[in-house]
C-alpha positions, -999 to +999 in steps of 0.1 A: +097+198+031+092+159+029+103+145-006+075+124-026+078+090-014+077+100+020+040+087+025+052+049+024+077+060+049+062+049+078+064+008+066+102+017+051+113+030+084+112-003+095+137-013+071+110-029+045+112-021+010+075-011+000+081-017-039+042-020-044+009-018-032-014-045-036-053-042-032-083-060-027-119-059-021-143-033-040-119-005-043-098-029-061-122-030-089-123+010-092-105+025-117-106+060-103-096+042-067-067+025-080-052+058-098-059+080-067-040+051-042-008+050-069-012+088-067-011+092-030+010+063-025+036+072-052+039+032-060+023+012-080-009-006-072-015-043-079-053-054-077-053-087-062-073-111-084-090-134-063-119-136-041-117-128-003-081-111-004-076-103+031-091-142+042-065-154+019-036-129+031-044-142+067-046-178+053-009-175+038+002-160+065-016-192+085+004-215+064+040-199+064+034-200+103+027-237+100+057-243+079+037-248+043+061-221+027+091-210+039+084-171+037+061-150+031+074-143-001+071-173-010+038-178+002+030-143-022+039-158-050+004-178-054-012-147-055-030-137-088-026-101-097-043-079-121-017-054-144-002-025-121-014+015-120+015+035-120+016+067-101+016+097-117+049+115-107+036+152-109+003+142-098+022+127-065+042+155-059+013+178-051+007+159-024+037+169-004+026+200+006-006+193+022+009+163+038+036+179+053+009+203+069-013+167+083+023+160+098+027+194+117-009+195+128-015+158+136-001+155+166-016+191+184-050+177+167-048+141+185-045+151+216-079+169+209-106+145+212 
């Protein structure tokens, strides 16, 4: 059985702490969206409140290469962001289950194409 916060695994395996999720774009503005991507993800999810998230991601991440900010935490920290959506601990943990079946079955159903 995989335990709860196993679906942020695959980032955390690299040794990266996935504290949140942040979002953008029309989902963002969803409240049902939001909710089901805390659920799923089992962290909270942080709508990004600006225009054109991903061109402004990519512009950060532009400018840290360019030596504007020294990190990309830094670089983060101009980010607006709307209040947090908390997962739903319960709600999470019925996900297990079915995901732990995706993980047995994905990779006899990839090779299928």
């Amino acid at each position: 059985m995989h335990s709860s916060g196993e679906r942020a695994a695959i980032i955390e395996a690299l040794g990266v702490d996935v504290p949140e999720v942040l979002i953008t774009g029309g989902g963002a503005n969803a409240p049902f969206v939001r909710q089901l991507q805390a659920d799923v993800y089992g962290k909270p999810v942080v709508p990004v409140d600006q225009p054109e998230g991903p061109a402004l991601g990519a512009a950060l991440l532009a400018a840290v290469g360019a030596g504007a900010f020294a990190s990309v935490a830094d670089a983060a920290k101009i980010v607006r962001r709307r209040p947090a959506v908390a997962p739903r601990p319960d709600v999470h943990r019925a996900y297990d289950e079915p995901y732990a079946r995706f993980q047995r079955l994905y990779p006899a159903l990839r090779a299928v194409r």
